[in-house]
C-alpha positions as CSV (number, residue, x, y, z in Angstrom):
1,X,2.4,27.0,-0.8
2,X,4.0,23.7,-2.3
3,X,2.7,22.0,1.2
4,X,-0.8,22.8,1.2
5,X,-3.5,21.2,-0.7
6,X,-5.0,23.2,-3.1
7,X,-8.4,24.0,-1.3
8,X,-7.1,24.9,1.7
9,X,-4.5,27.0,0.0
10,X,-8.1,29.1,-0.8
11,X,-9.0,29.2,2.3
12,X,-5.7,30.9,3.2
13,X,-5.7,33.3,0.4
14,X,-9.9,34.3,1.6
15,X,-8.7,35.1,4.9
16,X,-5.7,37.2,4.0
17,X,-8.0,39.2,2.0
18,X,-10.5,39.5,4.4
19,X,-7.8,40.4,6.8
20,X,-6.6,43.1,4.7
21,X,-9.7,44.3,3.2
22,X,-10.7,44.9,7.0
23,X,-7.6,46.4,8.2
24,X,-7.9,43.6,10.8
25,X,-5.5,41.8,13.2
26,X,-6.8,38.5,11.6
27,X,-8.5,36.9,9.1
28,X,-9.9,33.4,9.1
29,X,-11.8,31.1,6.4
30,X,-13.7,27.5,7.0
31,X,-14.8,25.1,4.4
32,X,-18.1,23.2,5.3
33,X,-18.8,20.3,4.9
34,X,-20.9,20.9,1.4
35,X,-17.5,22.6,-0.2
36,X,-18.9,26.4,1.1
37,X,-16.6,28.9,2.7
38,X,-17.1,31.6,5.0
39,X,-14.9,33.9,5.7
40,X,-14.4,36.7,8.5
41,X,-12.0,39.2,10.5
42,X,-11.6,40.0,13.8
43,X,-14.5,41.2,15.6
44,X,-13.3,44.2,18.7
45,X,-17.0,46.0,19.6
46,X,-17.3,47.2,23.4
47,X,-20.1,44.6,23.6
48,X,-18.9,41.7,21.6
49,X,-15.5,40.2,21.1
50,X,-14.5,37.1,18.3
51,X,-11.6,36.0,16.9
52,X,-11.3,36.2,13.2
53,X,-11.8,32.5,13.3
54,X,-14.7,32.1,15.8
55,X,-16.7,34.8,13.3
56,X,-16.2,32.5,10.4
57,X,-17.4,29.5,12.7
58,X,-19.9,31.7,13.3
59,X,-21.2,32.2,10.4
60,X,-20.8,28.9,8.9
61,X,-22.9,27.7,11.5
62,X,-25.7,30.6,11.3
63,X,-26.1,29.6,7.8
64,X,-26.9,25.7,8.5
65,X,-23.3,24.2,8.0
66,X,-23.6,21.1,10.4
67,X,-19.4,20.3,10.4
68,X,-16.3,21.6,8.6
69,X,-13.4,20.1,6.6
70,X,-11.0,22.7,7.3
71,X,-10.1,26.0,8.7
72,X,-7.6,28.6,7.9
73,X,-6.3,31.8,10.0
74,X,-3.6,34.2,8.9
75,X,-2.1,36.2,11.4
76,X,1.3,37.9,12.3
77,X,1.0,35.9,15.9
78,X,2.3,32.4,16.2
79,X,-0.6,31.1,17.7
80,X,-4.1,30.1,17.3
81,X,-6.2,30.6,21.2
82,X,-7.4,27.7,22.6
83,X,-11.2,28.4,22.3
84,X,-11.3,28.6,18.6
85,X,-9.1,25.8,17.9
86,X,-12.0,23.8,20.5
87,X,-14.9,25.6,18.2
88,X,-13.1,23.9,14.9
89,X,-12.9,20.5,17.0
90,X,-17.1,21.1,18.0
91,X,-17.4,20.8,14.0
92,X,-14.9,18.1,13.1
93,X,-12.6,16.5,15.1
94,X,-9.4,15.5,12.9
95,X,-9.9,18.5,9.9
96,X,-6.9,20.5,9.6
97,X,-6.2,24.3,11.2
98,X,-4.0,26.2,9.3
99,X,-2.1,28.9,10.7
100,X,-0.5,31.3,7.8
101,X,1.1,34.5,8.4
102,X,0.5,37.9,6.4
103,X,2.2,36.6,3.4
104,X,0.3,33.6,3.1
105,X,2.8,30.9,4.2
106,X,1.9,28.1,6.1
107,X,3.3,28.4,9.9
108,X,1.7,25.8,11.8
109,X,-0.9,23.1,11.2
110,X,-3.0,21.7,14.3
């Protein structure tokens, strides 16, 4: 990934594993503002429903992260929804999204 900065190429490489370790549809990683990541898949329960990148926000925010330098999500879609993209922008407002597909390469960046 000659194009992406070496920490976010992390990020990338946590959600493809957590994407594959899960046998999910996606994976997703965040960076915090202290340098911690948190990483998560998609979440499909009757009662609840997250994108893999709304469950990392999730969870960086249930563990006291207070903004984020960057997000990752890998993905065989083309697209990141609108809602999580908005929860990234809740938690910084110019940090990049990355959007990587199963093998890692860099698609898209909002």
């Amino acid at each position: 990934m000659p194009d992406v900065d070496p920490e976010n190429a992390k990020l990338i490489t946590l959600a493809r594993s957590v994407r594959a370790r899960n046998g999910a549809e996606e994976g997703a990683a965040v960076r915090d503002l202290d340098g911690r990541t948190y990483n998560a898949s998609t979440v499909s329960l009757p009662s609840l429903k997250l994108t893999a990148l709304q469950a990392a926000i999730a969870a960086a925010v249930s563990s006291g992260a207070e903004g984020l330098e960057a997000a990752a999500v890998v993905t065989e879609s083309n697209r990141v929804d609108g809602e999580s993209l908005a929860a990234v922008r809740d938690l910084t407002p110019t940090g990049p999204v990355l959007l990587a597909n199963l093998s890692g390469e860099l698609r898209k960046q909002f």
